[in-house]
Structure formats: structure tokens, C-alpha cells
N, C-alpha and C positions, 0 to 999 in steps of 0.2 A: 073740237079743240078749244073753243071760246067757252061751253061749259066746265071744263074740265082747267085750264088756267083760273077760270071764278072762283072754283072750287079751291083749288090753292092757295088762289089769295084769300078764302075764306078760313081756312084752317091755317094762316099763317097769321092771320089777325088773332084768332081768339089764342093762339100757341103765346104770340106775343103780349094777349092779355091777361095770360096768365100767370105769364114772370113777370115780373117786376122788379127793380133796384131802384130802393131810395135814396138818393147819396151823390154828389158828385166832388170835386176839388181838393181831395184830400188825395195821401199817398195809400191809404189803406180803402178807402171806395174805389182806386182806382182798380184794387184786385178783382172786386167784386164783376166789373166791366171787362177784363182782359178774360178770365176765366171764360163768360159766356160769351165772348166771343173768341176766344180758344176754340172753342168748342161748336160754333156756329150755329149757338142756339137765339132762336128770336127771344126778345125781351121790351121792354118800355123802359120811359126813363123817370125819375121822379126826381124833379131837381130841388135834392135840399141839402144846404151847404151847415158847416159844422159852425155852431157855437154861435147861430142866428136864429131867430125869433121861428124858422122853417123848422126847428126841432123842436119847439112848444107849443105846436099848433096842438085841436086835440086831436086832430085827424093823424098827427102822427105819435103822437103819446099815446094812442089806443094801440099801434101798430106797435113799437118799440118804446115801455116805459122809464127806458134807461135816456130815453132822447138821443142816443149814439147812433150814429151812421157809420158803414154801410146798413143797410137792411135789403135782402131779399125776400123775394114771395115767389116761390117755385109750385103752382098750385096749391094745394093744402098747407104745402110747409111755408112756416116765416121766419125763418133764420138771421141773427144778427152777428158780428163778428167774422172779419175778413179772412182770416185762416180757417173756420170753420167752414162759411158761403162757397171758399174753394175746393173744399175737401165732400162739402156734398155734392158739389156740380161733380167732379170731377170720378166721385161713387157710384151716380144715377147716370152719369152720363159718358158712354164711351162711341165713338164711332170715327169714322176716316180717317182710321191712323192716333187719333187725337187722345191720349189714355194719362191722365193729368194725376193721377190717382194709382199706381204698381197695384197689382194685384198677387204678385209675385211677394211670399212672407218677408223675407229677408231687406227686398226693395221696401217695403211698405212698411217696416219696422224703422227703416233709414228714415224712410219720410216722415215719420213722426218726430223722429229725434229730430229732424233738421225745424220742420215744424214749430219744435216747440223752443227751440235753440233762438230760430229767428225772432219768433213773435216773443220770448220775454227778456234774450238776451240785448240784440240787438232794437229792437223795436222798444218795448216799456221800457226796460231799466234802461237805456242808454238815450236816445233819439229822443221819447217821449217827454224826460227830463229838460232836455235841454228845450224841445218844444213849448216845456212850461214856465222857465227861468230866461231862456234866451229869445226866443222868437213871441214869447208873451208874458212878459215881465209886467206890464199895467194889470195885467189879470191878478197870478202868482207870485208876481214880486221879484226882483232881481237877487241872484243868488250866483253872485261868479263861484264859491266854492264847488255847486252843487253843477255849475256849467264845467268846470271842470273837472270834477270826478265823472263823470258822464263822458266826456271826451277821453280820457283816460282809460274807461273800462270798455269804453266803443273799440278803441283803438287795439286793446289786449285780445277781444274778442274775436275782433275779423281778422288781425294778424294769424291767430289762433285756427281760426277755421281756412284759413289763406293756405295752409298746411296740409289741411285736407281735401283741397280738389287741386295741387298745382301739379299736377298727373297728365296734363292735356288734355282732359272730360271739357268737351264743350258745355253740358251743363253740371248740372250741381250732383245730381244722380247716376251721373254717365254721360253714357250715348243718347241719351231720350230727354226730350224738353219734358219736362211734371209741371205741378202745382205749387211744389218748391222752387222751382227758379221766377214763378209769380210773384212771392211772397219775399224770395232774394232779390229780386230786380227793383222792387218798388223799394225796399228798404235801402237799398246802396243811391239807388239814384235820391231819396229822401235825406241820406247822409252827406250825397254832394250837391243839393242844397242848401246844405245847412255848414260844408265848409269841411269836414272830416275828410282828409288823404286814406284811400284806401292801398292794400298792398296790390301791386303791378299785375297781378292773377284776376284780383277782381275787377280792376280798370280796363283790361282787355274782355272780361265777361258782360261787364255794363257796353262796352263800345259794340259788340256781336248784337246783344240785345237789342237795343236802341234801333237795329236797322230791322227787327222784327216787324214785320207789316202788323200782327195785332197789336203788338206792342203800339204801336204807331197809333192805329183806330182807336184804343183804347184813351191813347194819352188826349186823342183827341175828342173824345165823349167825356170824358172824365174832367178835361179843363179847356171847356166850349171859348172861341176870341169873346 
């Protein structure tokens, strides 16, 4: 029994030293953290926060020459880009119930479209603006116009897509928690930090969320006291 628990902690170590995420404090590293532990895969942590001196090391400029976090390392693979990280974990990895990823056409055709809806509608064009104008004006420069066209087309978007789950689907897809409701959850809870009223459909999806135990772990890897 005492060899055979070694042994597992011995292939839980190198399983863990194989993945890796570089990233933490952001709403978009936080996917990359929820995802594998969605999925309850070991991993390590590599704490390096956005837009400090920890993205110009060269140790990690060799790693991701864009210096953007998140970054994973899934063995061989080193992937960058939160929507993508969750959509390989959730390809390579299926098991206990946990399928982040439809493999079903139709399911999996949704998922992109929502995919891509999130990450450029609501994420860059909207959020990320105001990320650059409102929450770091010393940086980018203060642009109330540009703060408020961003609240405006936030505003049209999610009312818009508010439309299409107010059907009673507990998630975003249906009946089944995905990779999409990762990628919706970090974006809405990013938006009410930042002050944006969502419609009553999605305030009641963020409150469900929220009590998600990985949701939970995550938030707490992700933005350490």
C-alpha cells in the first residue's frame, strides 16, 4: 500500500510538471485556472501578473513573445490565449462527467459561435476598451467618448444575447455546464467590476455561477489574499 501511494504521488508530480499556467489576476488567466480544474487536472502555477516587469523577463519572452498572459504548457503544447487554453483542455480532455468541449456538430458549431461572440464582442471590443480608457487612462489616455461607446455597444450586445438563453437553460448551451459558460462567467463578472448592468437573465446566471465550488477555487488561485 505505502509503495503503491509513492507511486501516485510520484506520477502526480511529474503530471503536475507538466502543465503549467503562467498568469494569474486577470479575468482572462482566470479561465485558464477554472478550465483545469473543471476538469481536475494537476497543474503548477507560475505567478506572473499583467503589465509588470514578470512579462519581460527573458524566461518568459522565450515562452510567449507577445509577453501576454495567460500561457499554458500542456506537455509538448504551449498555448496562449484564454478562449483557445479552454478549448484545448476541454478537446484533450474529457472524463467524470466533465465534457467542456460538445462533441455533438451542432453543439460544437454553437460553441464557436458563442466563442467567438464572447471573446470579440463582449471582451475586446467592449470591456477591453474601456480596460484601456477607463481603468488605465495614465497608460492610454482618458477618452470618455471611447468609454462610452464601449458601454453602449456592451450594453446592445448582452441585452442582445440576453434574448437568446432567457428559455430557463441553466447554462449557456443548455442543460450542460461547457467551456462557454467559462468564458461567459469571467466576462460578466469582469463587466460588474467595471460597473456595466446586465439584463436580469444574466444577473441570475452570474449569482448560480458564483456558488460553483471551482468557480470558487479558481477565483481563489487566480487572485491569491
Amino acid at each position: 500500500m505505502l509503495v503503491v501511494f509513492g507511486i501516485k504521488r510520484l506520477l502526480g508530480a511529474r503530471m503536475s510538471d507538466e502543465r503549467i499556467v503562467w498568469g494569474i489576476g486577470t479575468s482572462r488567466t482566470i479561465r485558464a485556472h477554472w478550465a483545469l480544474i473543471e476538469l481536475g487536472l494537476d497543474y503548477r502555477t507560475e505567478v506572473v501578473r499583467t503589465r509588470t516587469p514578470d512579462t519581460e523577463t527573458p524566461e518568459f519572452v522565450a515562452i510567449n513573445p507577445r509577453g501576454k498572459i495567460p500561457v499554458l504548457r500542456d506537455g509538448p503544447v504551449v498555448i496562449a490565449e484564454s478562449p483557445a487554453i479552454v478549448m484545448h483542455l476541454g478537446e484533450n480532455y474529457r472524463g467524470q462527467g466533465t465534457e467542456l468541449v460538445p462533441e455533438d456538430r451542432a453543439a460544437r458549431a454553437k460553441y464557436l459561435e458563442w466563442m467567438s461572440f464572447i471573446s470579440m464582442e463582449l471582451d475586446a471590443t467592449s470591456l477591453y476598451v474601456l480596460r484601456r480608457h477607463w481603468s488605465l487612462p495614465q497608460i492610454y489616455g482618458d477618452s470618455p467618448i471611447a468609454n462610452k461607446a464601449s458601454e453602449e455597444y456592451f450594453a446592445r450586445m448582452i441585452n442582445a444575447a440576453a434574448k437568446l438563453v432567457d428559455d430557463g437553460r441553466p447554462y449557456i448551451l443548455g442543460d450542460t455546464f461547457s467551456g462557454i459558460d467559462i468564458l461567459m462567467m469571467t466576462t460578466l463578472d469582469w463587466a460588474i467590476k467595471y460597473h456595466q448592468p446586465l439584463p436580469d437573465v444574466f444577473q441570475a446566471y452570474v449569482d448560480r455561477l458564483s456558488e460553483r465550488p471551482t468557480w470558487i477555487e479558481a477565483s481563489r488561485v487566480n487572485w491569491p489574499t
